[in-house]
C-alpha positions as CSV (number, residue, x, y, z in Angstrom):
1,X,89.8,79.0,171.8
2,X,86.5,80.8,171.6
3,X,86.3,81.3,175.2
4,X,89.7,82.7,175.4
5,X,88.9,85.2,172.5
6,X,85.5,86.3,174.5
7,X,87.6,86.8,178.2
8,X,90.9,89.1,175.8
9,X,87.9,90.8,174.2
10,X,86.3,93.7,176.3
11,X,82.7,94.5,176.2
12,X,81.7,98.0,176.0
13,X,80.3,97.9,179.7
14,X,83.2,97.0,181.1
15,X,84.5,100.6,179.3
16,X,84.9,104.1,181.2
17,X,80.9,105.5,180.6
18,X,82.3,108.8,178.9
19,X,84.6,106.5,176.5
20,X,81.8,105.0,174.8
21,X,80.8,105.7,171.8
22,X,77.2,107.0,172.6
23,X,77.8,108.5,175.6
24,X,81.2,110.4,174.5
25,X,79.1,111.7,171.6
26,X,76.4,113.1,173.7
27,X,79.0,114.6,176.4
28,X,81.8,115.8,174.4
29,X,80.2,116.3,170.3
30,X,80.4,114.4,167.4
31,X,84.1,115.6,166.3
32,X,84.9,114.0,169.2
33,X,85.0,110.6,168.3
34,X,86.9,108.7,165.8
35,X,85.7,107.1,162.5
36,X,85.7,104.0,164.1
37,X,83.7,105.0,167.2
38,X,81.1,106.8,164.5
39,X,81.4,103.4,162.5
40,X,80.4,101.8,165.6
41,X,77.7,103.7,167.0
42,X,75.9,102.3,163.1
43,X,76.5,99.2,163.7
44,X,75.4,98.8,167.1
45,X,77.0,95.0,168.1
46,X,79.9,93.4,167.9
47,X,80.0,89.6,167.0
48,X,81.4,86.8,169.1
49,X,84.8,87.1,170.0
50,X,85.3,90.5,168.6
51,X,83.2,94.1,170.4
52,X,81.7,96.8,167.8
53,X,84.5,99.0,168.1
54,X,87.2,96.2,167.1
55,X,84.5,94.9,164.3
56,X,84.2,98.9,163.1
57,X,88.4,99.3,162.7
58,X,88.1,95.5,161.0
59,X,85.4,97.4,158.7
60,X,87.7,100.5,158.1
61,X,90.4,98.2,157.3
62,X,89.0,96.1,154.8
63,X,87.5,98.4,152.9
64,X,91.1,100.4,152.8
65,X,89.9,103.8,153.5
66,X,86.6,106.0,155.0
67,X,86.5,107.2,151.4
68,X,86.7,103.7,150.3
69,X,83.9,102.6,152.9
70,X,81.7,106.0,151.9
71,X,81.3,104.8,148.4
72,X,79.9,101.0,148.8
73,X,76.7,99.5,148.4
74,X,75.5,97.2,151.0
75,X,76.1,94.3,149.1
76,X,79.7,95.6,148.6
77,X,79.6,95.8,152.7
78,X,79.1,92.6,153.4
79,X,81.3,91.1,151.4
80,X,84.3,93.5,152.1
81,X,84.4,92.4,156.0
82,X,83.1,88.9,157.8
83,X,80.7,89.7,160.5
84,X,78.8,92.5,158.9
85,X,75.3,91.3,157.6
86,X,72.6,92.8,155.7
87,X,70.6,95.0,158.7
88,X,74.4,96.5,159.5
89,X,75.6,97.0,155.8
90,X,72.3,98.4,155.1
91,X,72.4,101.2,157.8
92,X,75.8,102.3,157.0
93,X,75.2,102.4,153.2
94,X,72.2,104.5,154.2
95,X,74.3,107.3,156.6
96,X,77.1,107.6,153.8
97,X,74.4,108.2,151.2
98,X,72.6,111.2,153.4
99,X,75.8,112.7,153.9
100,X,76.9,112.2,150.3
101,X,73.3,114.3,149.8
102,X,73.7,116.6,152.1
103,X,76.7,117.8,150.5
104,X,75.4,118.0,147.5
105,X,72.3,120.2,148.6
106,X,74.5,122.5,150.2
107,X,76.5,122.8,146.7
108,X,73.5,123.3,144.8
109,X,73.1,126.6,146.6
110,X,76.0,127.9,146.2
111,X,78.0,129.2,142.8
112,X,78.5,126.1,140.4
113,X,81.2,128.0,137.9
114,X,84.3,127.0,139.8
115,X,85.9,123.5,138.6
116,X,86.3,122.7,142.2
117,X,82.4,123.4,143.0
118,X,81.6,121.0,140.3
119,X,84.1,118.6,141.3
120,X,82.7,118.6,144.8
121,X,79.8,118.2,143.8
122,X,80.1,115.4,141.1
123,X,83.1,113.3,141.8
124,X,81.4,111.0,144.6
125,X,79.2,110.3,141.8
126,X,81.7,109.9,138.9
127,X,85.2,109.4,140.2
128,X,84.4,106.0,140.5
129,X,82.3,104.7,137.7
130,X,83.6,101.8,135.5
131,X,82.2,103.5,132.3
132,X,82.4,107.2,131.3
133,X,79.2,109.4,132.0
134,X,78.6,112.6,129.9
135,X,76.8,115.3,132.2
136,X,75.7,118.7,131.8
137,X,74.8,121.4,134.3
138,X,72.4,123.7,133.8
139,X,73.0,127.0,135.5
140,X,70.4,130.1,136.1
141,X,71.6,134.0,136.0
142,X,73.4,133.5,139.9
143,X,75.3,130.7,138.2
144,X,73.4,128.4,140.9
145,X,72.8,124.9,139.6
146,X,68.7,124.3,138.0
147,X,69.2,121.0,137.0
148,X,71.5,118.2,136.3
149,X,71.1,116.5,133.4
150,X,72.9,112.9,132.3
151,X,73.1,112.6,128.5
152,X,75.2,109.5,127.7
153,X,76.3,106.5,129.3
154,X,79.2,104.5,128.2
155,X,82.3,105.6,126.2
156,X,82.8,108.9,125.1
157,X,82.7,109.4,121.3
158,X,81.4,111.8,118.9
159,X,78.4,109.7,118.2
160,X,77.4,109.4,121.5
161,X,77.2,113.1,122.3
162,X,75.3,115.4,120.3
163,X,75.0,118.9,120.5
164,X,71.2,118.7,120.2
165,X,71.2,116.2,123.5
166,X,73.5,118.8,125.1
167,X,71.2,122.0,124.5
168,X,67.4,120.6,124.3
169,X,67.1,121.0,128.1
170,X,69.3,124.0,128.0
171,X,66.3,125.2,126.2
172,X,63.8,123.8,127.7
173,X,65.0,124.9,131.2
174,X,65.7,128.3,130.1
175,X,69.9,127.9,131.7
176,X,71.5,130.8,131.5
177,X,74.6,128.9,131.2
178,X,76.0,125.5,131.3
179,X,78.7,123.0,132.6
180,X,79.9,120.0,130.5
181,X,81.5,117.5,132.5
182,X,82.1,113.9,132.1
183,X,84.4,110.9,134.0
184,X,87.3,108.9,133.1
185,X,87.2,105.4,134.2
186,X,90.7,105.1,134.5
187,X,91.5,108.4,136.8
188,X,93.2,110.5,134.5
189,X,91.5,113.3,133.7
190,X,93.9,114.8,131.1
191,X,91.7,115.2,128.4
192,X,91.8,113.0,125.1
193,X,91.6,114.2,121.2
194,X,88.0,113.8,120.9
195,X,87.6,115.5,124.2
196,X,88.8,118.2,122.7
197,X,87.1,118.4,119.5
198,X,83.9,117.4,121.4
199,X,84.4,120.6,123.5
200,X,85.3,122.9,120.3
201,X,82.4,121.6,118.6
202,X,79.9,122.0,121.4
203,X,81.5,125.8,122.3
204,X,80.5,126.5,118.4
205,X,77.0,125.3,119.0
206,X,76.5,127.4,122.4
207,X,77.9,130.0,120.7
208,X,75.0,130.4,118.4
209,X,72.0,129.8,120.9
210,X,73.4,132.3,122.7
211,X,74.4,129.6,126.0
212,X,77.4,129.9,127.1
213,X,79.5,127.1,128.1
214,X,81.5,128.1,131.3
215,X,83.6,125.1,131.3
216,X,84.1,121.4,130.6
217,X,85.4,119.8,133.8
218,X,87.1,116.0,133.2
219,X,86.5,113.8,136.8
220,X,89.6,112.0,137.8
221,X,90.9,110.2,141.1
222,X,93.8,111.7,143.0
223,X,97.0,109.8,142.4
224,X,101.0,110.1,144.0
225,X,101.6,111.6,140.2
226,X,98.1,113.2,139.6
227,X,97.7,115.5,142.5
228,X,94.7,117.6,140.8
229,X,91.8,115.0,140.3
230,X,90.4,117.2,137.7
231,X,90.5,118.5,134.9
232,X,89.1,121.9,133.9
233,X,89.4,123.7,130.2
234,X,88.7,127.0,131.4
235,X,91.8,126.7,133.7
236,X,93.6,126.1,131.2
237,X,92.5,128.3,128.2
238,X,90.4,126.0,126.4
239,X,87.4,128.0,127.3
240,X,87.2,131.6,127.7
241,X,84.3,133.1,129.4
């Protein structure tokens, strides 16, 4: 049986030169090839019985989607597909994570007040935590992001979240505005009671150190009956600015 599966199972010699992975890349661009071909150029070599592009579509599979894929730890890797050790996991954990930054350089440069900016830039941190994480942005006069700052971990409540946690490095970092946001765990963001007391409280507070708070913006996943995976109070007159 093994030597049946290695004589159906073409190497990528035995391929056209400009349809491999590498080579296509280098002739024809990166846009060029598919996510499995980029999967493949990561992880180099196949396994027996099975080439690299066959094992990177396996991969894809597994993990259910590129998003999916994008947001595991190594460890998550190798567990998701058999064939992919530690070395390969590893590398592809490592590309998705430099892309994931990249993005989120690029954001920081640009204006931060729009809920999808700060969407962008948070959810592939947030979307997909287990337990809900309080953030705050701090924003200078262009509205470009100084600093991010996490001030709770864990499930939102009124004691968790203090206005003084929210505004010392507000202060401190001399933001000429700020951006609340936080997750919820189970991808809807509509927001909950003491969501919104939270925000009415923290609004009074900014009120009177004179730093404004542009918006609170709630991280949830995109659903077949939640099409927007956020939510943002200022789009919907909970904040006016």
């Amino acid at each position: 049986m093994t030597g049946s599966a290695d004589t159906n199972t073409p190497k990528l010699l035995d391929m056209a030169e400009d349809e491999r992975p590498r080579e296509k890349l280098l002739q024809k661009g990166r846009a060029a090839l598919s996510d499995e071909e980029l999967i493949a150029l990561f992880l180099r070599t196949g396994i027996k019985g099975c080439n690299v592009l066959e094992l990177a579509s396996r991969l894809k599979k597994a993990a259910g989607s590129l998003t999916a894929l994008g947001r595991m730890e190594a460890g998550e890797i190798t567990r998701c597909c058999k064939g992919i050790g530690a070395a390969k996991a590893a590398t592809l954990a490592a590309v998705f994570e430099l892309g994931h930054r990249a993005v989120k350089e690029q954001l920081t440069k640009a204006d931060m007040s729009t809920p999808n900016a700060v969407y962008q830039y948070l959810a592939g941190d947030l979307r997909y935590e287990k337990q809900e994480n309080f953030v705050v942005l701090l924003l200078d006069t262009r509205r470009h992001l100084i600093r991010r700052i996490t001030i709770s971990k864990g499930t939102l409540n009124r004691t968790m979240v203090h206005p003084r946690d929210v505004f010392r490095d507000a202060i401190i970092g001399n933001a000429s505005s700020i951006i609340l946001a936080h997750n919820h765990p189970s991808g809807d963001p509509t927001p909950s009671k003491p969501d919104r007391e939270l925000t009415r409280e923290l609004l009074q507070a900014g009120s009177a150190l004179h730093i404004p708070i542009l918006d609170h913006i709630i991280i949830g996943t995109e659903t077949s009956t939640n099409t927007c995976p956020y939510f943002s109070f200022r789009e919907h007159g909970l904040i006016i600015t």
